[in-house]
Each structure stands twice: as structure tokens, then as C-alpha cells.
N, C-alpha and C positions, 0 to 999 in steps of 0.2 A: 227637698225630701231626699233622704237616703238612701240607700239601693241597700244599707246593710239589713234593715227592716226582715224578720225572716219569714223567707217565701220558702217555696219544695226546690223550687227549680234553683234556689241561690245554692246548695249545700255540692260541696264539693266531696265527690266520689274518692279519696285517699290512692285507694290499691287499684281498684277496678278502675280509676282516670289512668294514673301509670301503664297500667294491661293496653287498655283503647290508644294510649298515646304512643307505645311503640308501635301498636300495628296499623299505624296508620303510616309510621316512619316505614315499614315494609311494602305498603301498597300504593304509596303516593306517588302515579305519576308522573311523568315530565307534563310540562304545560303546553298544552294544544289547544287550542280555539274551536268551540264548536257553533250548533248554531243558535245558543240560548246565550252565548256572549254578544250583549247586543253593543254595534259598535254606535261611533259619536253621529253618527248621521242621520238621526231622530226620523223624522220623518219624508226626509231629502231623497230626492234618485239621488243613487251613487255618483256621487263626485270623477273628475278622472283625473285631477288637477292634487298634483304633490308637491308638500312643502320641500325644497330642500335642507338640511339640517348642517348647522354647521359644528367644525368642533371647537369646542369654548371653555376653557377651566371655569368652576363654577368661584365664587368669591368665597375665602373663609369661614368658615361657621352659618354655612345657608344653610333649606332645607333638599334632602335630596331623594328624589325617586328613583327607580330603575326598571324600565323596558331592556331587560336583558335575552328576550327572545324573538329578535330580529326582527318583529311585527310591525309593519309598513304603517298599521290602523290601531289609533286604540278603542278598547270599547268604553261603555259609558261609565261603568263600574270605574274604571282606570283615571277618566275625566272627572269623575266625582271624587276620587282623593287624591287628586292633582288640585280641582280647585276649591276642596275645604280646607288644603294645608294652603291653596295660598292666600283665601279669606281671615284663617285665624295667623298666619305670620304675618300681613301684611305691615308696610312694608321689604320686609325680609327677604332675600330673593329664596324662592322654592323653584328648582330645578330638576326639570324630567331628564336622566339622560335615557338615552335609544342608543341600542348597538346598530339601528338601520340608521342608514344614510339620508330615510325622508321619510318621512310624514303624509298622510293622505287629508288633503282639505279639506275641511266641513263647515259648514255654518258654527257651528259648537266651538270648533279650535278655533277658526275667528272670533267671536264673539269672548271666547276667554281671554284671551292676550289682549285682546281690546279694553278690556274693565276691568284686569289685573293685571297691569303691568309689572306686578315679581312675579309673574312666571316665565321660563326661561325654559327652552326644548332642545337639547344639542346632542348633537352625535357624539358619542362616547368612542374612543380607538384603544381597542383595548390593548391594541400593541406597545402604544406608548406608557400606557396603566401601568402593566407588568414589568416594564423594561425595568433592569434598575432596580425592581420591587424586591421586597422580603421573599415574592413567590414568584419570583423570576423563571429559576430553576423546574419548577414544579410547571410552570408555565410551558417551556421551552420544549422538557417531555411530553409534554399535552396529558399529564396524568385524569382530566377529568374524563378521557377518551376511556375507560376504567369503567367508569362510576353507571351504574345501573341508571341513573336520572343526571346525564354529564351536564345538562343546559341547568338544573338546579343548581348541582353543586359548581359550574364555573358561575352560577350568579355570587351565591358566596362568596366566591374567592372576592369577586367585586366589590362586594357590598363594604369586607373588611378594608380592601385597598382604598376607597374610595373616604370612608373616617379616619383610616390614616393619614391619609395627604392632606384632606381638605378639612375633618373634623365638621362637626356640625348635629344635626340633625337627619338621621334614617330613616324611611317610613317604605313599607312594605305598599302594596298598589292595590291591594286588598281594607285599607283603612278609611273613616271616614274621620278627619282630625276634629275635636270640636274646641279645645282651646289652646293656645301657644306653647309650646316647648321649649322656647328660646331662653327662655330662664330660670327651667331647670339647672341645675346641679348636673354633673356627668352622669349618666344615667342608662341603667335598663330596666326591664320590668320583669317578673311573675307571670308565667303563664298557669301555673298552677302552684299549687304547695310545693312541687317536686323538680320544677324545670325553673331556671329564666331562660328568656327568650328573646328574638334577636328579627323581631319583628318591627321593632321600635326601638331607636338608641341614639343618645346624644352626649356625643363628647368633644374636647379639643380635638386639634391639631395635632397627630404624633404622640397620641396619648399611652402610655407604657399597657396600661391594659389592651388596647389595640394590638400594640406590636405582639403583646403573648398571644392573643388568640391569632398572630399574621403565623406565628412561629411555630403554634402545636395544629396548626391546618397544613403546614408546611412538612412535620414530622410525622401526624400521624393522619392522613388524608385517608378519610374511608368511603369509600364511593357505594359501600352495600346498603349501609342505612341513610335513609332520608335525610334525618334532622342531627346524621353526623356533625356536620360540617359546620352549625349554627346553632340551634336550643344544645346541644348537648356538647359540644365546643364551649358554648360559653357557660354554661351551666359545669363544665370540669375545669375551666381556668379561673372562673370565681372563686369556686371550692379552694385549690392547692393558692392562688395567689393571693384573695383575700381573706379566704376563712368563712366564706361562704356558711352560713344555716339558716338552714329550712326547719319548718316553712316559715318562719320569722323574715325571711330576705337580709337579716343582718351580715354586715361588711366587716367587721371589728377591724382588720386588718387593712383595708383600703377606705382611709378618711375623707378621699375626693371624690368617693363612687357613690351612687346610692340607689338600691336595687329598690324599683318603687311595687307598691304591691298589684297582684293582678289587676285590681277595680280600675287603676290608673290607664291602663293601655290593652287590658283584656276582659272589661268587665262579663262577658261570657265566655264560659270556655269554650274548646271548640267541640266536646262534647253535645254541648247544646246549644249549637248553631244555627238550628229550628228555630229555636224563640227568634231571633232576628225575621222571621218571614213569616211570623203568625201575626196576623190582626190582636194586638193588647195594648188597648190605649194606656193602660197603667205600666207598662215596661217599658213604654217608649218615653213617658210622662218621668218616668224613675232615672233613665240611660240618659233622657237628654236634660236634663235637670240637678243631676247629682253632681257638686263642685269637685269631686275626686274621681272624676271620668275627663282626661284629658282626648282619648281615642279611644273608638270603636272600631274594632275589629272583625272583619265582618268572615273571616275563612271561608275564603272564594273557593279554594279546594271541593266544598259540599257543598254552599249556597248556591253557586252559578248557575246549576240546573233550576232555579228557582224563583221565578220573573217577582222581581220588585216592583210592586202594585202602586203606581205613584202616590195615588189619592187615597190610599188603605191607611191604615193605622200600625201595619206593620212599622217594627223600630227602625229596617232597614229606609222603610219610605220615609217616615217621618224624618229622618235624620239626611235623609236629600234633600229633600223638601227645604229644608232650613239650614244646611249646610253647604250645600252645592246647588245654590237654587237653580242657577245657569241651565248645569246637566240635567237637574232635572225637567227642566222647562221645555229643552229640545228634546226627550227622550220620549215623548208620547204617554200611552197609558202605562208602559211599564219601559223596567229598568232592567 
């Protein structure tokens, strides 16, 4: 069944999504843990025993995560699109990097490495990253020391460094994957009529699109808005390099890209990030069934305050349940 079926909640707002999407680029803070981020340690006393991480280049065209905020622990939200992208690449290696150094043990991280061995957890050095890089320079001033949300916008810098070297497959830690990406076409998505987004992206190695967005991050680095650095980065290097139109997503000018439509990797916006955490067996029946929903998106930004009811009918449960059965199996009555 289709998701394009028309519902109320399908129609997308034009001018008033634009309004809501920049002010959110204005209030979005840096990423802090609180206590509604439940970590991997389901129902365990705390652990005291830590993995140590090692640093590892990832292989060619894998998939890749990023823990860019030093965080010793991940929570379960994090364990759940860690191991639905490594269920639907397998076996592809999917690659968590961490800027910490270790990991804290849990039954959960055992037991995933255990029964998915493409997943891989390594410390990222991000001195080596930058060395050398397009954003060397930028690096060496500590320009994101600037930036109203600096641990955001130096994940950015990351994100892009890290499809430049290694190419592959992006996935924000906020995602629940439900089918393979690997054989996609070079690829972003729609987050709306008016944006893409850079929440999900898959290309070569050293891909000339990379290097523009390594290059106007590099020249025009803005640390005051949120989603400088990323949706509206890549959403101004489509435009001037490909030819970019909206809300079509047509590329005319770049014949190796192919901007996929929102349904593919955002089938809600994040407007209405609620329906992810309402009980509706028919949206979760539509989200987890519709052949042109590769990723769900769940914008941890607004949901995290909002326990994922294991055994509910919420899409977000429904889509653990069967995606990441692991995490959710150690996670108790909520997520």
C-alpha cells in the first residue's frame, strides 16, 4: 500500500513548513543527553567495564554513523540505527565512528557485534581527518569555536570529510533504515519541497559534489544558523552546480546525482514528528510497507522527550520491533 493515498496529515505546508524550518535552524540546540535518552543498558545495573575503541579506517563505500559528541554511552535510539542499517546492509560493513576513545559495555553492544558481524565501532581522530583536508585551514583556526552550536557544526565538517575519503553511505543516528542503500545511484534526499537534506547521503569516493560542498563550507562557514552548514549547504551547491528545481528534485545538470524524493528518506516531515509516537496501526502499516520508504526518520531533536512504547502501535515502536529487534528486546517496556 502507498503512503501517497491522501490523508490530512500527508499535505505539506509550502510557506508555513519554510517559516517552522528556519526557526527551528535558530533554536536548535547543541546535543546534550538527558534523562529521557534511555541508554543501551535495558534493564542491567550499570555496567563499569569499557570497550576500548580502536582507530580503524573504515573500507570503501560502507555504511557510516557518527557519535561526534564525545559520548562514552550510546542510547538505545542510537543502537536501533546502528543496528537496522546493519540488518538491511548486511553483509556491508556499517561503521559507528565515536570521537571517544571507549565505549561503555552492555549486554546490548555484546550481543550486536555478536549476530552482526558488519558492524564495526572505532574511534575517529579527527586530527588525522582534517590534516591535509580541504578544511585543514578552517580546522587549524578552530573556526567552529564561532558557531553558536560549535559540536553541530564541527559534526558537519565531519560528515562531509568523511564521504570524501571514504565515499559510501551517511546515516544521521536519528534513523531507523528499512531497506539497503548500497545500490542506490549517488544520492540525496528532500526533506521538503524547498530543502534537501543531508541527513542521508550516498556517494563515491572523492565525488566532485563532495569536494563543492568541502569548498563553500570552507568559504562561507556560518556558525549563526543551524542548518547552515548542511540542508542549506547542500540545498545552495545543488542549485548553482546542478540546476537544482524544486520541488521536482530535478538535477538536469548533474547526470550522476539523483535527488530522491522526500517519501524515500523522510517520509514525515519534521513538522510532524508526533505521528511517529501516536498509537496508529494504519501509519505504521503505510511507513513500514510502502516500497519507496528506504528510511525513517525519526528527528530526535523533538521526539527524544517521548518514550517509545515498545509494544504500542506507535510507527516509532512498530518499526524497532521489526527493524532492530536486538535493541528492542533489551530495551524493556520503552525506547
Amino acid at each position: 500500500m502507498r503512503i501517497s493515498r491522501p490523508r490530512g496529515w500527508w499535505l505539506v505546508l509550502g510557506a508555513s513548513g519554510w517559516a517552522c524550518f528556519f526557526l527551528v535552524w535558530i533554536v536548535y540546540p547543541t546535543h546534550i543527553l538527558t534523562e529521557m535518552d534511555r541508554y543501551g543498558d535495558g534493564e542491567e545495573e550499570p555496567a563499569t567495564a569499557y570497550r576500548s575503541l580502536r582507530e580503524q579506517e573504515p573500507p570503501l563505500n560502507s555504511v557510516m554513523l557518527l557519535e561526534g559528541y564525545n559520548n562514552t554511552r550510546l542510547t538505545l535510539r542510537m543502537y536501533c540505527a546502528l543496528e537496522s542499517a546493519a540488518r538491511a546492509h548486511y553483509p556491508t560493513p556499517v561503521v559507528m565512528f565515536m570521537t571517544a576513545k571507549k565505549l561503555k559495555e552492555t549486554r546490548l553492544l555484546e550481543s550486536l557485534t555478536r549476530e552482526l558481524s558488519n558492524i564495526q565501532i572505532v574511534h575517529l581522530d579527527v586530527n588525522k581527518l582534517f590534516e591535509k583536508s580541504p578544511l585543514a585551514e578552517w580546522f587549524t583556526q578552530r573556526r567552529w569555536e564561532e558557531s553558536d552550536w560549535p559540536l553541530s557544526h564541527f559534526n558537519d565538517a565531519i560528515r562531509w570529510l568523511l564521504l570524501w575519503y571514504y565515499g559510501g553511505v551517511y546515516l544521521d543516528l536519528d534513523v531507523v533504515v528499512k531497506r539497503p542503500l548500497t545500490e542506490l545511484p549517488n544520492c540525496t534526499g528532500l526533506e521538503s519541497s524547498q530543502w534537501a537534506s543531508a541527513g542521508v547521503l550516498k556517494f563515491t569516493p572523492a565525488h566532485p559534489l563532495i569536494r563543492a560542498c568541502l569548498d563553500h563550507f570552507a568559504a562561507h562557514f556560518d556558525g549563526k544558523v543551524w542548518g547552515a552548514n548542511g540542508p542549506k549547504l547542500l540545498t545552495r551547491v545543488l542549485t548553482k552546480r546542478c540546476g537544482l528545481e524544486l520541488p521536482s528534485g530535478r538535477v538536469p545538470l548533474c547526470s550522476d546525482i539523483r535527488v530522491m524524493s522526500p517519501r524515500a528518506f523522510y517520509p514525515l516531515p519534521w513538522w510532524d514528528w508526533q505521528l511517529y509516537m501516536q498509537d496508529d496501526a494504519l501509519l505504521s502499516d503505510l511507513l513500514l510497507q510502502d516500497p519507496d520508504v528506504f528510511v525513517l526518520h525519526m528527528w530526535n531533536l523533538h521526539s527524544r522527550r517521548v518514550p517509545v512504547r515498545i509494544h504500542s502501535e506507535q510507527p516509532y515502536a512498530r518499526a524497532a520491533r521489526s527493524l532492530c529487534p536486538l535493541t528492542a528486546a533489551h530495551s524493556g517496556p520503552q525506547m
